[in-house]
N, C-alpha and C positions, 0 to 999 in steps of 0.2 A: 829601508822602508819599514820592517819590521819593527824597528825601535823608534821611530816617529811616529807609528801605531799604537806602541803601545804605551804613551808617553799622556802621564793624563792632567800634566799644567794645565793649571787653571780650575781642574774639575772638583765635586765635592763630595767625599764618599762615605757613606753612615756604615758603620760595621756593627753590628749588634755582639756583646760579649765582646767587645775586641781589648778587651785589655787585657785578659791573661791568656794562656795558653795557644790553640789554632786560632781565635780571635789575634791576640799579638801578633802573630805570624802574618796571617792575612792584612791586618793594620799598616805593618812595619812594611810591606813588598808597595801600597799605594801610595805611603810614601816616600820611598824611595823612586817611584814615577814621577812624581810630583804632585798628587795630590793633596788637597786640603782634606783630609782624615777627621771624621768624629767618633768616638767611639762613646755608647754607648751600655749602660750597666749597673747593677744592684752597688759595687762596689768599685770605687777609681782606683787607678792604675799606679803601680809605684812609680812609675819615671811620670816628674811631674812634666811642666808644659806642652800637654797633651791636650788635644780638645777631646771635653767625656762633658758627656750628660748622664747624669742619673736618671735612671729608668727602669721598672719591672716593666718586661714587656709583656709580661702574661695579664697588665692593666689597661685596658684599651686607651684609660682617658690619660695615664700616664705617655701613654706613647702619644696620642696628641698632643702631649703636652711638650715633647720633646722635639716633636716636627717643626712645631710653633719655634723650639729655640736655634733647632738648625737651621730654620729657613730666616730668622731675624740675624743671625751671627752670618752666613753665608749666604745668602740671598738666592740659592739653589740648591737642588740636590740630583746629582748624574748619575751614581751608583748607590745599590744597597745593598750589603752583603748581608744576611740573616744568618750568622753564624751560632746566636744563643742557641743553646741546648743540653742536654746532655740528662742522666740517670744515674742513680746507684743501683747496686745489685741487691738483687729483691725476688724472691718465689713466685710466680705470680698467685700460685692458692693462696699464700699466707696476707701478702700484701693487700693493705686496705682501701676500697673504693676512694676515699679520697688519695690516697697515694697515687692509683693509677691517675685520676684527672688533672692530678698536678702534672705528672709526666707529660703526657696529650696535650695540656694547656701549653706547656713551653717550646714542645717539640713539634707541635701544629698550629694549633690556634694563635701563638703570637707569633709566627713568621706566616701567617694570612694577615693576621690583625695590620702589622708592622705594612705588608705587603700593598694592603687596601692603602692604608694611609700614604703612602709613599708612591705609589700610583696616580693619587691626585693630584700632588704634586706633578710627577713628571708630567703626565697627560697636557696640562697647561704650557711646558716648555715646548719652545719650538724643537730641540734636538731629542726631546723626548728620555729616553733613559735607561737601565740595567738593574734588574733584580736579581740576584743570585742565591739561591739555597742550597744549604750547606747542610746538604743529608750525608747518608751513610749507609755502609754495606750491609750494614744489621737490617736494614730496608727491604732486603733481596734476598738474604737468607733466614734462618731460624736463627733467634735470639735468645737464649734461653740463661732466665735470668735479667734481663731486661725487656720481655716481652712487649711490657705498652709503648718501649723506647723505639723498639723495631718497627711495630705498627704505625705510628707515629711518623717513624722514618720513612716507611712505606706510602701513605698518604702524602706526604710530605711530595716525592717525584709525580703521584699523580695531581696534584696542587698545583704545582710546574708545567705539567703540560696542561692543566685546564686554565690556570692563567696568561699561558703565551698567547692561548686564543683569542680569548675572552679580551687583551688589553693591547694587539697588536693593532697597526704595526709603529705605533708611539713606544713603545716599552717592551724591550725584551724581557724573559725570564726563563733563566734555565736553574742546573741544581747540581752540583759534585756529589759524588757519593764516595764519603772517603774513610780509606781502610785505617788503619791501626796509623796510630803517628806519637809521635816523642814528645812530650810534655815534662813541664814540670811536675803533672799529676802521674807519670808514668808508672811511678813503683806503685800507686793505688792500685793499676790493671792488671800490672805483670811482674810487682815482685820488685824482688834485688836484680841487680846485673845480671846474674845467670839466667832469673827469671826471664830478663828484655832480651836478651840474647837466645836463649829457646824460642821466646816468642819469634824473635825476625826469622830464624831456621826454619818457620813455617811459609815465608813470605816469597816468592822466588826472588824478587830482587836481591836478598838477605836484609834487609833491614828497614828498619821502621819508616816512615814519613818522617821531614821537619816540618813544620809549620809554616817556613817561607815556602814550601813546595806546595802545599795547599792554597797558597797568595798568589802563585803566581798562576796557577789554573784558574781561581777569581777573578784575576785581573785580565785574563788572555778573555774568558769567556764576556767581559763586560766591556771589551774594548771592539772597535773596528774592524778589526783579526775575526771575530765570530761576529760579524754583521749580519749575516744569513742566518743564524743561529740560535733557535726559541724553541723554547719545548722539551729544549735537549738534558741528560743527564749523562754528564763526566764523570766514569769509574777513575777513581784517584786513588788506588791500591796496590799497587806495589806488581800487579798480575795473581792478585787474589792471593787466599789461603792453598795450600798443597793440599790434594784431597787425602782423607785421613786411610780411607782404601788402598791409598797406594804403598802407605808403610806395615800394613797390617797383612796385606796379604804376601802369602812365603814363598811364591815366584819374583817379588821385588826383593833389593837391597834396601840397606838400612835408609838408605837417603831417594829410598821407591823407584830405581832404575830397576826393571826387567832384568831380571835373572837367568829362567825359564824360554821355553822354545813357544815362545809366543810373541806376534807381531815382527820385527825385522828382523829376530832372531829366526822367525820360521819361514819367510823369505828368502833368509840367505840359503838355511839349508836345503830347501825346493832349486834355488837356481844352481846349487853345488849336483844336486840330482841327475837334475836335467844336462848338466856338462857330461856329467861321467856317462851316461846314455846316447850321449850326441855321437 
């Protein structure tokens, strides 16, 4: 039942950024469903016969323009994934007012922009449709060093849940908020090997995202499976960052287990107590 749920023949799915990196990822899982994939983007994709449209989506009329060619080439549209986005690292004192609106512009306004337009679409389909936004956990904590990027991401889940209302019950939209993942871009974040490898040591799973794992949380939330499902935002992080508390303080060990007579260490010794008294 599960896999005839999530089986999306026939359907037609716009990915925004889906040619490189989480975009590819995301891409490559809808088509492997069977969808009919467009990906959109500044730049096409090296593996040719690919459906891409060129598009800045931070251009409003750009992106109509591009509705117009999805909906002439496929004569629908069932899912959007808004995966464009992303920031380089930048001070926020130093950084220039236009630098931050460029951020805001890509990390907000064109996964609205994108969102309105592809809205009016579904809205006219009788099955209606799936929006998904493809925030992140910078959203939910401090960001430092991509300040507008987090902000950005931040708005971004409240955007999510003011359009599930606002456009229900024709058109879901929900939003991942997704931790650290494996790129081609990875040695930009985290270095050499050793670098990516420290990094997932902070991860509890140990190790980073792929990209198909971020597709297939897209594809779960835009399918049958999450029918009941608007508003919502999917933590996609591995069980978050290890808090830095834990290794710093010198009742943990090196990898932040409790050392010290605190918590089930002081339990035990209380119930050891209470025997020898009994």
């Amino acid at each position: 039942m599960a896999t005839r749920e999530l089986s999306y023949d026939g359907a037609v799915v716009l990915v925004t950024g889906g040619a490189r990196g989480v975009g590819a990822g995301i891409s490559a899982v809808f088509r492997e469903l069977g969808a009919r994939v467009v990906d959109c983007g500044r730049t096409p994709p090296d593996e040719a016969g690919t459906d891409f449209v060129e598009c800045d989506v931070r251009d409003p009329e750009q992106i109509q323009a591009m509705m117009e060619q999805v909906l002439e080439r496929c004569g629908r549209l069932d899912v959007v994934v808004n995966n464009a986005g992303g920031a380089p690292h930048a001070d926020a004192a130093e950084a220039s007012p236009r630098f931050h609106d460029k951020i805001v512009q890509l990390n907000l306004l064109a996964p609205l922009h994108v969102a309105q337009q592809a809205n009016a679409v579904m809205q006219r389909q009788d099955e209606g449709g799936s929006i998904v936004m493809v925030g992140s956990v910078s959203g939910r904590r401090s960001s430092p060093g991509t300040a507008a990027y987090g902000a950005a991401k931040a708005g971004l889940e409240n955007l999510t849940a003011s359009l599930a209302v606002e456009w229900a019950p024709k058109v879901r939209v929900n939003a991942l908020a997704v931790g650290m993942v494996r790129t081609e871009q990875a040695h930009l974040h985290y270095g050499s090997e050793d670098g990516v490898a420290a990094v997932e040591a902070t991860v509890p799973l140990g190790r980073l995202a792929d990209p198909a794992e971020i597709g297939r949380c897209a594809a779960f939330l835009a399918s049958p499976l999450a029918s009941y499902v608007t508003g919502a935002s999917l933590l996609v992080h591995g069980g978050g960052e290890r808090p830095a508390f834990l290794a710093a303080a010198d009742t943990n060990d090196a990898e932040g287990r409790p050392t010290g007579t605190t918590g089930t260490a002081t339990a035990d010794r209380d119930i050891r107590r209470e025997n020898a008294h009994g």
